[in-house]
N, C-alpha and C positions, 0 to 999 in steps of 0.2 A: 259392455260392462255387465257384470253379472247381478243379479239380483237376489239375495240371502232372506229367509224368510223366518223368523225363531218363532214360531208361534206357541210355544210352551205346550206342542205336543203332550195326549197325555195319551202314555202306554198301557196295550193291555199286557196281557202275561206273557214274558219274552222267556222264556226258558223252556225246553221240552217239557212236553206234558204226557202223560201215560192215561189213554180213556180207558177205565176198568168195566164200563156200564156197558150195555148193548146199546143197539141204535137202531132206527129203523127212515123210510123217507121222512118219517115226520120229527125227528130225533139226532137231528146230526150229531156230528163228532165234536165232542169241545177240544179237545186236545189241537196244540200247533203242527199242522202236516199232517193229518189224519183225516180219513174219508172213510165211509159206511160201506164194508161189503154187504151187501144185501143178501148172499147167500147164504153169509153164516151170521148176519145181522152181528157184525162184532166191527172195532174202528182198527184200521191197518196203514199202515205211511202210507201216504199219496205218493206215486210214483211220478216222478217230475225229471223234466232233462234242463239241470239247472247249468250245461256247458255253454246255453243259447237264451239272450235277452226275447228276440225275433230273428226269425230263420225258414227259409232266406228274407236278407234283406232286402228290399226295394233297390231297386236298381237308381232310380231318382227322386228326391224326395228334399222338400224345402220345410222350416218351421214345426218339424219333428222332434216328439220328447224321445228321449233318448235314457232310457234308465242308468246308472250307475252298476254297469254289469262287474266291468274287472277295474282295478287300480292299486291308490295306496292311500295310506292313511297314518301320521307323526304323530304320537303323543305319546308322554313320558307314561311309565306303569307302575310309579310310586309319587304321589300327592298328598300333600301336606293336609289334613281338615280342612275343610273353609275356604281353601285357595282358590283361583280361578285356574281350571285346567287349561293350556291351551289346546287345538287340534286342528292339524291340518289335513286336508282330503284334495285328493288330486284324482279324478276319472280318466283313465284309460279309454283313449276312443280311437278307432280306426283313422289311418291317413285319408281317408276317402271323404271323411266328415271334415265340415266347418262349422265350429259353434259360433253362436250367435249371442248365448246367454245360459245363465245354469240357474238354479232355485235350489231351496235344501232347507230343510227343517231337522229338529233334535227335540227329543226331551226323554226324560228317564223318571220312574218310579223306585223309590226305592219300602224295602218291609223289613224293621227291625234293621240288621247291619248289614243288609243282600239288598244290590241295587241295579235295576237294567237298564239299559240306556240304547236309543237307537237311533242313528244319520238316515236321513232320508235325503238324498241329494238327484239329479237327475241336469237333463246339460239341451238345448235348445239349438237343434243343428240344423243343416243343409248340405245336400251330396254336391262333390266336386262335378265340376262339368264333364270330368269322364264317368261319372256315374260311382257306382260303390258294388262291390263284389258281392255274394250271398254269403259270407262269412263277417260281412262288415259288424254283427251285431254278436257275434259269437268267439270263440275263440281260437281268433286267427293267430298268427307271432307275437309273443310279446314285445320282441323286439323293436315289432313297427309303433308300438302304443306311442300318440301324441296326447302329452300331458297340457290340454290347451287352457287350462282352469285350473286355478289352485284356492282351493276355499279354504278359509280359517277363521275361527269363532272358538267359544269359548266356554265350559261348563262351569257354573258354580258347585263346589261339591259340600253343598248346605240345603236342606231344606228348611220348610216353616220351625222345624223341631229342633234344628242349628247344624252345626258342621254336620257331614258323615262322619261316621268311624265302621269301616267293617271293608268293601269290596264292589266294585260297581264291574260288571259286563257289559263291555258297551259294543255291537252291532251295527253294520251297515246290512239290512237283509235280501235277502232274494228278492228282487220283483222284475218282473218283465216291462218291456215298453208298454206293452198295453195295459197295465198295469199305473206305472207312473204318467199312464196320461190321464189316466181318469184320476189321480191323485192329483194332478197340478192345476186340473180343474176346481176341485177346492181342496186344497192342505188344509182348512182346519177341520174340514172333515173327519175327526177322529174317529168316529164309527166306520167310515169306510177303510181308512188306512189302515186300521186294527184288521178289519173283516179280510186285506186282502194281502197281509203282511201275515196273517195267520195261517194263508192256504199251502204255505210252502215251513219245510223244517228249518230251525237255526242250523246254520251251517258253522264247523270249525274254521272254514276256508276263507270267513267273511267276518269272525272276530279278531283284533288284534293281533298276533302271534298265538292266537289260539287260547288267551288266558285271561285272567280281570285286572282292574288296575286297583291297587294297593290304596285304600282312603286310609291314613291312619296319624294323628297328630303330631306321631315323632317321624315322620317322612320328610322329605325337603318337601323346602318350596318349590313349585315348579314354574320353568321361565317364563316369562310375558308371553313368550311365543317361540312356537316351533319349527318358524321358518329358518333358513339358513343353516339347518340341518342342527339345532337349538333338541332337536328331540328323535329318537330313532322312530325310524318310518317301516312298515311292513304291508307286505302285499295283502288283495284281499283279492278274493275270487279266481286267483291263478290256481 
């Protein structure tokens, strides 16, 4: 059985950032994805190989977190004020792995009518007794992806200030396995999930279809739930 954790995540700044200031060792980059050249002391994207959670993978390995590299994710992208969104997330993971259990936290800040929202999900596995390839953690065929977890929960789209009205982005983001294990060592950890969710850019590949979901009061309602194909589903990280 899987284990869902809502802990009312609170997000720092999910949207690209542009650093216009210099930097130096003592000065980092605040911007998302950016890192200090030190030659020209100015912030440049961090160049990342986001094709690979871990690489290669371990050949055997029991009680391993297992980041939410590639999959899918269902929810409608027009919502009524107020409603309860539903979402489903399903992790792609190699035929070589067996889950054991998954964890997953959400929350979103929203400013004015702009709102961000992020899945933090991640799956608790062990290699098959033939072991697992060095691709087990990258991207191998999608074809082979076993969808052995299907999570769904549920955003309210209200804050303390009441309904939304405007637009929410909502994100599953880059993180690696070693990454999500030091995150599941404490999910309420917000300072570190921010610090480690920050080191990597927002990806198009890992939002939605690449787009926001519609908050707006003359929207439908959306269904209880998006199982049963109740809501169209889109890849993320392929």
């Amino acid at each position: 059985m899987g284990v869902g954790l809502t802990t009312g995540l609170v997000l720092g700044a999910c949207a690209p950032q542009v650093d216009q200031g210099g930097c130096d060792e003592n000065t980092p980059c605040s911007g998302r994805g950016q890192v200090c050249d030190l030659e020209v002391f100015e912030c440049v994207a961090a160049e990342i190989d986001a094709s690979t959670a871990e690489s290669p993978a371990p050949g055997s390995f029991s009680n391993k977190v297992i980041a939410f590299h590639r999959g899918e994710i269902c929810l409608p992208h027009e919502v009524q004020s107020g409603a309860s969104m539903p979402v489903v997330v399903r992790q792609c993971l190699h035929p070589c792995v067996s889950a054991s259990s998954y964890e997953f936290d959400y929350g979103f800040h929203c400013r004015g009518s702009r709102c961000d929202a992020q899945v933090l999900t991640w799956t608790v596995g062990a290699s098959a007794p033939t072991g697992c390839p060095a691709d087990a953690f990258s991207a191998f065929d999608p074809a082979t992806c076993q969808y052995a977890n299907e999570i769904e929960f549920h955003i309210d789209t209200e804050t303390s200030s009441g309904p939304i009205n405007g637009s929410m982005k909502l994100e599953i983001p880059f993180l690696t396995n070693a990454d999500a294990t030091i995150i599941a060592m404490d999910p309420d950890d917000t300072d570190t999930v921010d610090e480690l969710v920050m080191q990597y850019p927002q990806m198009t590949s890992r939002i939605p279809d690449g787009r926001d979901v519609s908050i707006l009061p003359g929207n439908p309602a959306p269904p209880e739930s998006c199982r049963g194909g109740a809501c169209p589903c889109y890849p993320i990280g392929f």
